[in-house]
N, C-alpha and C positions, 0 to 999 in steps of 0.2 A: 333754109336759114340754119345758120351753125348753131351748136349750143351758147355760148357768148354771146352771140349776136342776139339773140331770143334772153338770153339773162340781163344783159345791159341793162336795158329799159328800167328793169327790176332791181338793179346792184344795189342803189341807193337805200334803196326800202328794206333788202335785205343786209345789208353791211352798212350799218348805221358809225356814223365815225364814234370813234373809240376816245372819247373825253378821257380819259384815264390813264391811257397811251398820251394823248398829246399834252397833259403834263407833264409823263416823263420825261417825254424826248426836251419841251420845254425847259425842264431842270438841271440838264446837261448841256445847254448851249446858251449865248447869250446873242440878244436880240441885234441883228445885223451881221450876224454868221450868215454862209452860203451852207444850204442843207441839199441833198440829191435824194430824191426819195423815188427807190428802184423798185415794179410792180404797184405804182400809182393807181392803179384800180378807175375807179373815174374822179379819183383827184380830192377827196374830202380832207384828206389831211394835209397837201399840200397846200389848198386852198386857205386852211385853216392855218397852219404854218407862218403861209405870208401874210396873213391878218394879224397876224402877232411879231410881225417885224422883222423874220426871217427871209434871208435872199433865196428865193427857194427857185428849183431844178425839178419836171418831174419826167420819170421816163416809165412808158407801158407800152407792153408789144401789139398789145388787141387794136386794131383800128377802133370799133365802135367805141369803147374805150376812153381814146385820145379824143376822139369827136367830143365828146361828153365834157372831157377836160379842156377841151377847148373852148366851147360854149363856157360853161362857166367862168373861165379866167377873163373871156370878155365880155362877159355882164358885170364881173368884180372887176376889170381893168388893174388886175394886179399882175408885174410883171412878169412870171412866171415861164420858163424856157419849156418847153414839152418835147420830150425823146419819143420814139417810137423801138426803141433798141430793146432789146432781147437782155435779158443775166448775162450772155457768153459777148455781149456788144458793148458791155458797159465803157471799152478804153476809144470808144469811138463816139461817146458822150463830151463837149467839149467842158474844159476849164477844171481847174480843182477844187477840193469845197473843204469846208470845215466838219462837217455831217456825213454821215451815209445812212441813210434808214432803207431798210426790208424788213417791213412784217406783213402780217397776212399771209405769212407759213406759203409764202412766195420761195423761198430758199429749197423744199423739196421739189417743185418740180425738174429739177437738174438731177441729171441721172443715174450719175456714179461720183465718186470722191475726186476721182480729175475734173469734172466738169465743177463742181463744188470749190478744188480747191483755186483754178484757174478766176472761179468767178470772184474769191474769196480775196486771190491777190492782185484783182485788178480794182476791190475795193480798196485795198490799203496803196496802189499805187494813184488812186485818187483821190485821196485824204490828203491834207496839208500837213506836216507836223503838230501834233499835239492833236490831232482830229480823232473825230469818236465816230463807232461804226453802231449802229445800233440794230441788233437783228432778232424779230419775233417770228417764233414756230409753234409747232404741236410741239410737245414733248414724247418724242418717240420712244424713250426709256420706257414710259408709260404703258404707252400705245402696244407696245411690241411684248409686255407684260400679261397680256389679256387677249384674249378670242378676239371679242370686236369690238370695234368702238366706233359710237356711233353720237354725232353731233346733236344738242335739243334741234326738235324741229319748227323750222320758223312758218307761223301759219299766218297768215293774213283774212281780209275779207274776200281778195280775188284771187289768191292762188297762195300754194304750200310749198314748200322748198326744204330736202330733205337729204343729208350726207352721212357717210357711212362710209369706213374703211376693211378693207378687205387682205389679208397675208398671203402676198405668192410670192414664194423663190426669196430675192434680196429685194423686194420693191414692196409699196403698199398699194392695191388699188382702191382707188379714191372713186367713190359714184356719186353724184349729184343728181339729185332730181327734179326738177321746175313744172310744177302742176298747175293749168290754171284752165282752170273750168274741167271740162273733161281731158283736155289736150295732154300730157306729158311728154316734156322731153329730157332723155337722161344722156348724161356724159360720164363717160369711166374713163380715167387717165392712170399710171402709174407716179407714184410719187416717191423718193429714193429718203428712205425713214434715218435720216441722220442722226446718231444719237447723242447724249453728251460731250461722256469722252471723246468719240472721234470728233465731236466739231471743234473743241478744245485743242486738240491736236493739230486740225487743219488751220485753226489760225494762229497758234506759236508757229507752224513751217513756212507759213505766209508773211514772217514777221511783226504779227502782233504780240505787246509782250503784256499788258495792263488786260485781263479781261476779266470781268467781273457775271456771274450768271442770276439768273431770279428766276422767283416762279410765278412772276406774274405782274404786271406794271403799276401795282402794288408797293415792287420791290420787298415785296414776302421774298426768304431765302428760300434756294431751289432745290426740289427732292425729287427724286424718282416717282413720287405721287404727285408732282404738279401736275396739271394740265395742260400748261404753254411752258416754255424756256425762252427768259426774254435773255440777251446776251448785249452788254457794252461794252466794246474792244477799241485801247485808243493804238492809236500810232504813234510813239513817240521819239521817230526821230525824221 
């Protein structure tokens, strides 16, 4: 069993939908907009999205994943279109939308700044005019300021789940660890630490012109001490 596939089960429990986040995105769009929300996880804000009257889209590459978000969509019987597409597959997603959501610091698993920027302009070629891209990360500014930095760790009554980044070369590696009972299993990936300036940069080249940054879905203004970099980028033409 992959590490994913062994997390699944648990994603829920450990990624609790983000009330806070989905007012924002909320606040920026109005009810009977099409939203596409890239790196859907197993679906809690999509789900929640179209509970709130949103034409919602969601695409995740993980199979166990899309299962998960399938089940749910039809016990909720809300319309909901499910992709299986990758960040670099996004123009292979049908239809335009008014929305683009990535968060869950889904955006660093892409590898270098081509793969970033490619993925970047195939959100704005899927934007309608006037559409908002809406994108949440780590704040690597941060990150990259310090030795280590390492996530609270989430404990439960049947098993612990524990993350931690690590500095090699241009890349960050990322460990995750899923304990439950004696068992662990752990996944290291590399994740490509984008930082402000350069994302700011990659979406003026991509022609976004409107981008606004935070340091938290809060909408607290964003410093080199946040935590996350939330990012609203429209398309306006």
């Amino acid at each position: 069993m992959s590490f994913y596939q062994s997390l699944a089960s648990y994603y829920d429990r450990i990624f609790l939908l983000n009330n806070m986040a989905l007012t924002f995105v909320e606040k920026h769009f109005q009810q009977g907009e099409s939203l596409l929300d890239i790196g859907a996880g197993t679906g809690n804000m999509a789900l929640a999205l179209a509970e709130k009257g949103f034409i919602v889209t969601a695409s995740e590459p993980d199979e166990e994943m899309v299962d998960i978000i399938r089940t749910k969509v039809e016990a909720k019987a809300f319309p909901i279109s499910i992709y299986s597409e990758t960040m670099q597959q996004i123009e292979a997603i049908g239809g335009f939308f008014d929305g683009i959501l990535c968060v869950g610091n889904t955006l660093p698993h892409l590898q270098n700044v081509q793969e970033i920027q490619e993925f970047l302009g195939g959100c704005f070629n899927k934007l309608h005019a006037g559409g908002r891209f809406i994108l949440q990360l780590v704040n690597y500014d941060y990150v990259l300021a310090i030795d280590n930095f390492t996530f609270p760790v989430i404990e439960k009554e049947d098993f612990t789940f524990t993350r931690h980044y690590t500095k090699k070369d241009n890349h960050i590696l990322f460990t995750s660890k899923l304990k439950v009972e004696d068992v662990e299993n752990e996944n290291t990936i590399a994740l490509y630490p984008v930082v402000s300036k350069q994302l700011q940069t990659i979406l003026g080249n991509v022609g976004f012109k409107d981008v606004a940054i935070y340091g938290s879905f809060k909408g607290e203004p964003y410093s080199s001490d946040s935590k996350a970099m939330i990012v609203v980028a429209r398309k306006n033409h």
